[in-house]
Kinemage of the C-alpha trace (Angstrom):
@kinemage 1
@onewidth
@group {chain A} dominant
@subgroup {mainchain}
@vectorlist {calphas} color= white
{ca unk a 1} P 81.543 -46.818 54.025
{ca unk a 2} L 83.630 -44.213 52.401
{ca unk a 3} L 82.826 -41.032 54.057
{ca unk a 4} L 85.870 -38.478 52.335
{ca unk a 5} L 84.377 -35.959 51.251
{ca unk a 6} L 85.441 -36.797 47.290
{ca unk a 7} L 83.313 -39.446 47.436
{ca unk a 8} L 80.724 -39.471 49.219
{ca unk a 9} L 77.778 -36.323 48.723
{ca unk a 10} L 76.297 -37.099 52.146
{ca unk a 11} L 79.962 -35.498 53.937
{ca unk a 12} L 78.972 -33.172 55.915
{ca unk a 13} L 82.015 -30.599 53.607
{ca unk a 14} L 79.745 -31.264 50.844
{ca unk a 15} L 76.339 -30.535 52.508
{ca unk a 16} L 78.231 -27.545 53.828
{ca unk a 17} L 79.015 -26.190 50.140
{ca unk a 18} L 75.678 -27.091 48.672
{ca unk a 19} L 74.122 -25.425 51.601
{ca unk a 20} L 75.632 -22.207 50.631
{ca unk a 21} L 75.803 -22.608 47.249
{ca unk a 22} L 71.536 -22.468 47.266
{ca unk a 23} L 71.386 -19.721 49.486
{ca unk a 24} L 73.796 -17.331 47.097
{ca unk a 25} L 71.608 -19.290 44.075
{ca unk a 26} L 68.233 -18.067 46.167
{ca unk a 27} L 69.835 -14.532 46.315
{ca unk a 28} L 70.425 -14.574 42.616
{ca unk a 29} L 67.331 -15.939 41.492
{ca unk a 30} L 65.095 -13.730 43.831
{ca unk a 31} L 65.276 -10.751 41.189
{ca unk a 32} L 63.219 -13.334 39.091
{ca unk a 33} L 60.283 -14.664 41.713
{ca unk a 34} L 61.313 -14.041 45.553
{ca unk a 35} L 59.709 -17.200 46.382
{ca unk a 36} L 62.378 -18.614 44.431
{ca unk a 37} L 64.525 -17.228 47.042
{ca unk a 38} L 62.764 -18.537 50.326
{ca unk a 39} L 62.353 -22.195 49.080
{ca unk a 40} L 66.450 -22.398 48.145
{ca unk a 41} L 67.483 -20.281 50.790
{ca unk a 42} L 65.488 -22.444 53.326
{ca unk a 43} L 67.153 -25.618 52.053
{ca unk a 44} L 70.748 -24.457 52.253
{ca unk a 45} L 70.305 -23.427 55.690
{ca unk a 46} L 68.776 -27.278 56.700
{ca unk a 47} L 71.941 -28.342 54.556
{ca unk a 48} L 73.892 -26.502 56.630
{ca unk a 49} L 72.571 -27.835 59.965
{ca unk a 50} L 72.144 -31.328 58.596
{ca unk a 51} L 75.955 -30.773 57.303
{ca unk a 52} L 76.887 -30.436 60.968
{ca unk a 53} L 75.122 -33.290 62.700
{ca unk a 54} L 76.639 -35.655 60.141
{ca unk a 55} L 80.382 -34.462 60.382
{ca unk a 56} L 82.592 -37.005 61.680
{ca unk a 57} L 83.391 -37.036 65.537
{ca unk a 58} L 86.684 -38.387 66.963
{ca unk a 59} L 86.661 -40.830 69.068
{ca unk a 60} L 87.476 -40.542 73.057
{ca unk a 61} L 89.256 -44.122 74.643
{ca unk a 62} L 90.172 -45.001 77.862
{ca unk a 63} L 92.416 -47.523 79.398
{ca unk a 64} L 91.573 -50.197 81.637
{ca unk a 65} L 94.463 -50.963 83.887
{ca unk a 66} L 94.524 -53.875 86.502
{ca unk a 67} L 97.221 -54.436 89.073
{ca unk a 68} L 99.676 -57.042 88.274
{ca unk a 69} L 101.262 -57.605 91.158
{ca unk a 70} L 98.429 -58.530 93.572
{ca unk a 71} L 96.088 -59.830 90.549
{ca unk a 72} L 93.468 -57.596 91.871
{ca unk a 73} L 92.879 -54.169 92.646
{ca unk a 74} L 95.461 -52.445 94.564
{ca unk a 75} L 94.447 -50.664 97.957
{ca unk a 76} L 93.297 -46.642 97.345
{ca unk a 77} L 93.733 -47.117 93.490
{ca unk a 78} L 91.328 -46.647 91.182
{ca unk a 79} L 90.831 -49.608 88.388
{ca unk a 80} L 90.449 -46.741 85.421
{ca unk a 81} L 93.117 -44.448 84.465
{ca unk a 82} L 92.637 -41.561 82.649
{ca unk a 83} L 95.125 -41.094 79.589
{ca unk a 84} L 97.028 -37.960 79.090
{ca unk a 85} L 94.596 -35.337 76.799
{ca unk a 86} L 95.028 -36.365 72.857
{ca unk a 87} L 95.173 -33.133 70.334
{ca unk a 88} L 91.344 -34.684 69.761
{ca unk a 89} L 89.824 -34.151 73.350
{ca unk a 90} L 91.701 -30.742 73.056
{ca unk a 91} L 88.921 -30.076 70.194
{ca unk a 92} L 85.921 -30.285 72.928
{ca unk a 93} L 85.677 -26.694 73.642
{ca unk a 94} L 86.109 -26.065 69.987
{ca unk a 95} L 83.529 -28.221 68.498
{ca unk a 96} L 81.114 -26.799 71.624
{ca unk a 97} L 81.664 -23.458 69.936
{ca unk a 98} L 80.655 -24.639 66.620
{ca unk a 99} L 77.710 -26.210 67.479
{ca unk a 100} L 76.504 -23.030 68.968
{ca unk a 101} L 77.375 -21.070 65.626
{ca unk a 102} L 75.517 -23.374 64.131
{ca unk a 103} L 72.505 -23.599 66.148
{ca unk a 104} L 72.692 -19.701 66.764
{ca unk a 105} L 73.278 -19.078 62.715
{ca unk a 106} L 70.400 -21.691 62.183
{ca unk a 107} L 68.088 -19.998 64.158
{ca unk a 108} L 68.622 -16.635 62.612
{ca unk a 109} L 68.380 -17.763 59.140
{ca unk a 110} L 65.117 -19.267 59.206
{ca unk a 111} L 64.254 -15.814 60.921
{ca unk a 112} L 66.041 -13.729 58.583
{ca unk a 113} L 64.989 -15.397 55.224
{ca unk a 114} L 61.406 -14.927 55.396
{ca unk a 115} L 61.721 -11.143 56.116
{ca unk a 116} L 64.150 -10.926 53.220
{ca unk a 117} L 61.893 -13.500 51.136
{ca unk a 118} L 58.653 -10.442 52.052
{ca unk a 119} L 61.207 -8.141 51.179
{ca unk a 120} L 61.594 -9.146 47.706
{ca unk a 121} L 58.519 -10.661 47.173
{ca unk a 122} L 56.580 -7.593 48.157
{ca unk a 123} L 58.707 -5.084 46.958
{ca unk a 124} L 58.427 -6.668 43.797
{ca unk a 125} L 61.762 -8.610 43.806
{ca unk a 126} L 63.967 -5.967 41.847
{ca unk a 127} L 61.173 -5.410 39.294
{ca unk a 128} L 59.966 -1.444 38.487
{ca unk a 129} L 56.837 -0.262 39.474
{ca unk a 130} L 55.347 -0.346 35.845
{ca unk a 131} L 56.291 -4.346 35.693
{ca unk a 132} L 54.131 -4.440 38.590
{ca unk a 133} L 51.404 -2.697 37.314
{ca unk a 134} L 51.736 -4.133 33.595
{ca unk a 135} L 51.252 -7.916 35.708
{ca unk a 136} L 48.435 -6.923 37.883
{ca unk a 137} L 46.517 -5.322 34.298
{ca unk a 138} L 46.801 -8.653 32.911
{ca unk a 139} L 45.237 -10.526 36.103
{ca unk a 140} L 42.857 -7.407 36.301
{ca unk a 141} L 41.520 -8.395 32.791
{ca unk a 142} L 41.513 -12.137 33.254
{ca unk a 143} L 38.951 -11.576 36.592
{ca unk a 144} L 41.907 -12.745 39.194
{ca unk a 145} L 41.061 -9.816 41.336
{ca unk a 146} L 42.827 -10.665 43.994
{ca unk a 147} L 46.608 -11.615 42.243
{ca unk a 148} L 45.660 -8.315 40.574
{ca unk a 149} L 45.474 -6.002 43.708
{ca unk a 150} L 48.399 -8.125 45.382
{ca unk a 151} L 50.358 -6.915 42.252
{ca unk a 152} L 49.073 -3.305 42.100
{ca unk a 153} L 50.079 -3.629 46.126
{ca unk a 154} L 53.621 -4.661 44.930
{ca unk a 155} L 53.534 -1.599 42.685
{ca unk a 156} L 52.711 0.768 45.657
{ca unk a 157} L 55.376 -0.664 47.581
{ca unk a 158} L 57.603 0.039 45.485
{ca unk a 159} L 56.457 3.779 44.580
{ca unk a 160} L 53.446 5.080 47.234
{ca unk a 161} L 51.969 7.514 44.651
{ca unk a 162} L 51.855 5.698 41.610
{ca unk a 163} L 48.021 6.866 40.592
{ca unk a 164} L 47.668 3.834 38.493
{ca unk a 165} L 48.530 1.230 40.805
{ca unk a 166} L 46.559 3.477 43.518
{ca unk a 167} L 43.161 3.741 40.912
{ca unk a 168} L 43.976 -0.234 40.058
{ca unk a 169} L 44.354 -1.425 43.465
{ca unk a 170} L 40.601 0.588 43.839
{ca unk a 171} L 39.501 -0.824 41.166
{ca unk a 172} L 40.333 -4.461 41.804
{ca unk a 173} L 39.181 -4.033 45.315
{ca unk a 174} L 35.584 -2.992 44.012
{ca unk a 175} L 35.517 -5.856 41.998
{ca unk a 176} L 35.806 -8.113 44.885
{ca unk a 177} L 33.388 -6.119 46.475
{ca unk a 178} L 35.419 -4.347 49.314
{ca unk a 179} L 33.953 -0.916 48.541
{ca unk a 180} L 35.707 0.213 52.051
{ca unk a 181} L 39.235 -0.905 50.749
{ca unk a 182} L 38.736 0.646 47.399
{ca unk a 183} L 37.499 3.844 48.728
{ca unk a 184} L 40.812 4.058 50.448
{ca unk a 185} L 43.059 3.733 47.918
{ca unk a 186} L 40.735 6.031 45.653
{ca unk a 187} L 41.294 8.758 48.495
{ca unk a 188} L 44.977 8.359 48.276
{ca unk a 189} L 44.759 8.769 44.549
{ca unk a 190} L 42.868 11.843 45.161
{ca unk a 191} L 44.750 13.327 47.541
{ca unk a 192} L 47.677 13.126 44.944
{ca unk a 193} L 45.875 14.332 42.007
{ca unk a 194} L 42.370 15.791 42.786
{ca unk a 195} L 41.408 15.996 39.105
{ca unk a 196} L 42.421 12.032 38.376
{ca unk a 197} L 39.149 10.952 36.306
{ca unk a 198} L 39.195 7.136 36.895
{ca unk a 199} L 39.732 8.272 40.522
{ca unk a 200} L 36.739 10.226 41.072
{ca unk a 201} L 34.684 8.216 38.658
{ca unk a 202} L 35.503 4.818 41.105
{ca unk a 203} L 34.855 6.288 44.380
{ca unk a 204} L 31.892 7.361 43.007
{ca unk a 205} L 31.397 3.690 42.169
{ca unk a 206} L 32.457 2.704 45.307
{ca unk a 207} L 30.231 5.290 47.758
{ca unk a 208} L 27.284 4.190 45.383
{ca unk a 209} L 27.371 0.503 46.716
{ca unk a 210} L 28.359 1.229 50.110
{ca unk a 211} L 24.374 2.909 50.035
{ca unk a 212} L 25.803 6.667 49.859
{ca unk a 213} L 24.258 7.609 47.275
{ca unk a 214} L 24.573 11.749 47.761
{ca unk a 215} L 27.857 11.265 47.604
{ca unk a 216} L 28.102 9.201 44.479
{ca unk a 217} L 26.112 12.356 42.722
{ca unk a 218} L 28.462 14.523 44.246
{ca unk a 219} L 31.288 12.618 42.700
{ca unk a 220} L 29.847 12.174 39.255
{ca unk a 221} L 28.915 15.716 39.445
{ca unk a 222} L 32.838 16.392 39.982
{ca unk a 223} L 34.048 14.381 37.504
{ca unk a 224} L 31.109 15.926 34.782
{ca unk a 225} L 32.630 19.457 35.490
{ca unk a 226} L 36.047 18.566 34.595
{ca unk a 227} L 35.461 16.351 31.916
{ca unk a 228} L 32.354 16.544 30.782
{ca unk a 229} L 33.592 13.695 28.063
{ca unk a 230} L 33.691 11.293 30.552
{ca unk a 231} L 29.987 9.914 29.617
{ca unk a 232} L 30.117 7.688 32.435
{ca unk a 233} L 29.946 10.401 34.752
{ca unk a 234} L 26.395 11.119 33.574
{ca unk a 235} L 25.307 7.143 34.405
{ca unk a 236} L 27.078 7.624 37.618
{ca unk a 237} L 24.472 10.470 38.373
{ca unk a 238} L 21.675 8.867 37.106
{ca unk a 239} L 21.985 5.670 39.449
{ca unk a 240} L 22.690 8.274 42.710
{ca unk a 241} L 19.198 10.037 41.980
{ca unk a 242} L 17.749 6.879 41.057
{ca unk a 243} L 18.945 5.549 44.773
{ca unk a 244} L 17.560 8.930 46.352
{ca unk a 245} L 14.155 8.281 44.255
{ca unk a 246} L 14.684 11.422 42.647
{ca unk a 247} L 13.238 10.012 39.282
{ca unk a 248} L 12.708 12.855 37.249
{ca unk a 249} L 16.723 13.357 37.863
{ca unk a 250} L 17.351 10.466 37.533
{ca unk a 251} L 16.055 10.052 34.118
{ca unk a 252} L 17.801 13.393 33.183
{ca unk a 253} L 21.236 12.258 33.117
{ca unk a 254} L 20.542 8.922 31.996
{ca unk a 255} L 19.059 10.248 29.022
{ca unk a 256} L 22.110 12.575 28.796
{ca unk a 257} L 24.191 8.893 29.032
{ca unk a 258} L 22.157 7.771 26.062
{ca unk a 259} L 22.577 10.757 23.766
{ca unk a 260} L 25.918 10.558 23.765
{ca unk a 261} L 25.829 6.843 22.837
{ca unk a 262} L 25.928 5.091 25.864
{ca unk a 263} L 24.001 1.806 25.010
{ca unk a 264} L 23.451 -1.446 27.134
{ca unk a 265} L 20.344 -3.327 27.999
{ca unk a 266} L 20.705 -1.932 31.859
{ca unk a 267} L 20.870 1.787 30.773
{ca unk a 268} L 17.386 0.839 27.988
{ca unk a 269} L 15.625 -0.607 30.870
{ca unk a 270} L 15.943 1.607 33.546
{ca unk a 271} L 15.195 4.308 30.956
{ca unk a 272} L 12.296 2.516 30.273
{ca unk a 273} L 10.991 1.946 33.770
{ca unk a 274} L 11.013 5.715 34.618
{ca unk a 275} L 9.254 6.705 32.158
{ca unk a 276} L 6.883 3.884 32.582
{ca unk a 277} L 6.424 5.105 36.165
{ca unk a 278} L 6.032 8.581 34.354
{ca unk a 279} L 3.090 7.236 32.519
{ca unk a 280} L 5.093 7.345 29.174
{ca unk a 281} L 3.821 4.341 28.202
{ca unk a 282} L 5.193 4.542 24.159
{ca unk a 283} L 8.597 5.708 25.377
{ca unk a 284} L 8.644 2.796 28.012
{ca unk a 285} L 7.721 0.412 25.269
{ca unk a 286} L 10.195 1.215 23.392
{ca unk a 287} L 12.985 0.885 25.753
{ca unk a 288} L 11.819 -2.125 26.678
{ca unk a 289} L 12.224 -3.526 23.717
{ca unk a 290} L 15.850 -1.922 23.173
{ca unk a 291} L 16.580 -3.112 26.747
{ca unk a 292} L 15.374 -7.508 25.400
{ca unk a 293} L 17.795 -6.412 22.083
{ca unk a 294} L 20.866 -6.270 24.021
{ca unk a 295} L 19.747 -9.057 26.784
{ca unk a 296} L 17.402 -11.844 25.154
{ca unk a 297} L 16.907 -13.093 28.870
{ca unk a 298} L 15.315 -10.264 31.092
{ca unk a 299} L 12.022 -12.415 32.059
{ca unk a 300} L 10.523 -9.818 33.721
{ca unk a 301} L 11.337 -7.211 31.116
{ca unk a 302} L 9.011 -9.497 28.317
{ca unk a 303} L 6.388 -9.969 31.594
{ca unk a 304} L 6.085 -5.936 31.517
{ca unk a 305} L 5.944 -5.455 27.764
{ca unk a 306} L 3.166 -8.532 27.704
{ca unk a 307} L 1.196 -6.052 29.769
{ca unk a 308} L 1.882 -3.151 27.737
{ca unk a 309} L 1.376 -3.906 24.486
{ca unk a 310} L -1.688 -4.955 22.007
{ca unk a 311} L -3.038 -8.509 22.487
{ca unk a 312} L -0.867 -10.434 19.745
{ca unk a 313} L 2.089 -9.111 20.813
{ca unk a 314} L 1.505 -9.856 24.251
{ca unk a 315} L 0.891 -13.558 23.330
{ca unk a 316} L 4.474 -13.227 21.865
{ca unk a 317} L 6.294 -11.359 24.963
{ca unk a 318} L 4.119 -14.098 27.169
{ca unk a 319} L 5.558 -17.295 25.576
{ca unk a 320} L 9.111 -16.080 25.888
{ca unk a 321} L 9.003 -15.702 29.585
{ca unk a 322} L 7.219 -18.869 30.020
{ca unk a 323} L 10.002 -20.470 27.801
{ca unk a 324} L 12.729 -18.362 29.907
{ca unk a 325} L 11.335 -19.796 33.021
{ca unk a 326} L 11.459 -23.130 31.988
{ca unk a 327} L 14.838 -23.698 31.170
């Protein structure tokens, strides 16, 4: 077999070259996707090791001498002789020292490329902050959490106080339900920028289903005094007092929510629950029946308003929770 290294890809020249080659092409390419970078990085270095373990080896003869005079072997002599050293078995200590480069440089490439590879890849492989955050929006929005706080992460590593990849990272955190995470990076927001809206407005979120409610009014109170535009502040509120079971609260700044056109079927019915508690039984009918106009499938909303209201409409609210229940 041919082994020069013009012919044949397999010499270990050529595995040397390619080796390198992908490790400068993993460098390149790791401003694109750093896992670009570990997966061709990691294959030039086993090209590289592989390159040396094929290489070709001189060979090391001896010569076999026998005594011709007595046609066996001659008293005190020994029946090998050892040739004088060949420019080849002068190579020994060399190739010894390049096997432990290579074993040595081996070893600290596979260590060194995967911190470089986090590097990158965590640092958000030569890409701005605001790439970052732009990517981690779009998984945000699509309901992949999770890639979207590893990008808003990536973001933060690359500038600590961004306050949108600091209220995202919150956000997508709440979203998965790890209201102790989110709280944290909503604190670093806030310690930033005490007056940051979304901030405020998510911890709030975030203390609220972590059972704290005072401190979810507290919050939403906050956020109502700077802005008191932010009409989500006032639902915020609403569902603290509501948690404390203080109702007549409670229904205070929900009904704020709703004046200034806040609408969904989860503000109409818990409107309409207090003040069926209250004994408003009109008012409660009515938001009720808002509450079934958003949401055709609250069963136990069309159970209540069967109790509520007149005979023949009860028939009516009856069947559709019978149907409901059946599907």
């Amino acid at each position: 077999m041919d082994d020069s290294p013009g012919k044949s890809f397999f010499h270990s020249a050529n595995l040397y070259r390619v080796g390198v080659g992908l490790i400068y092409l993993g460098a390149f390419l790791s401003g694109l996707d750093g896992s670009l970078f570990l997966t061709l990085a990691s294959l030039g270095v086993f090209l590289i090791y592989l390159g040396y373990h094929t290489r070709p080896r001189p060979a090391i003869h001896t010569s076999f001498n026998r005594s011709s005079s007595s046609g066996g072997r001659p008293a005190g002599a020994s029946t090998y002789s050892t040739p004088a050293p060949t420019p080849a078995q002068n190579t020994g200590t060399t190739q010894k020292n390049v096997k432990i480069l290579v074993v040595v440089g081996s070893i600290l490439g596979f260590l060194i490329i995967p911190f470089l590879f986090i590097l990158f890849f965590f640092a958000g492989g030569g890409e701005s902050a605001v790439e970052m955050n732009i990517r981690a929006l779009g998984h945000y929005n699509q309901g992949a959490y999770d890639s979207a706080a590893l990008y808003y992460r990536k973001a933060l590593n690359i500038d600590p106080d961004d306050a949108e990849a600091l209220v995202g990272a919150g956000n997508s955190k709440s979203a998965m339900e790890d209201y102790d995470s989110a709280t944290y990076f909503f604190d670093r927001a806030l310690e930033n920028d005490p007056e940051n809206n979304e901030a405020l407005y998510g911890r709030g979120l975030a203390y609220l289903n972590r059972q704290r409610p005072a401190e979810a009014v507290r919050e939403g109170k906050a956020l109502y005094e700077l802005n008191p535009g932010y009409r989500q502040a006032t639902l915020l509120i609403g569902d603290g007092y509501f948690d404390l079971q203080k109702f007549d609260s409670a229904c205070y700044w929900y009904e704020a929510g709703y004046q200034s056109e806040l609408r969904s079927a989860a503000l109409s019915n818990r409107l309409a629950y207090l003040y069926d508690q209250k004994g408003e039984t009109d008012k409660a009918i009515e938001f009720y029946q808002e509450a079934i106009s958003y949401d055709t499938t609250l069963v136990e909303v069309y159970d209540r308003l069967a109790e509520l209201s007149p005979p023949q409409e009860a028939i009516t609210y009856r069947e559709m929770a019978q149907r409901l229940r059946s599907r």
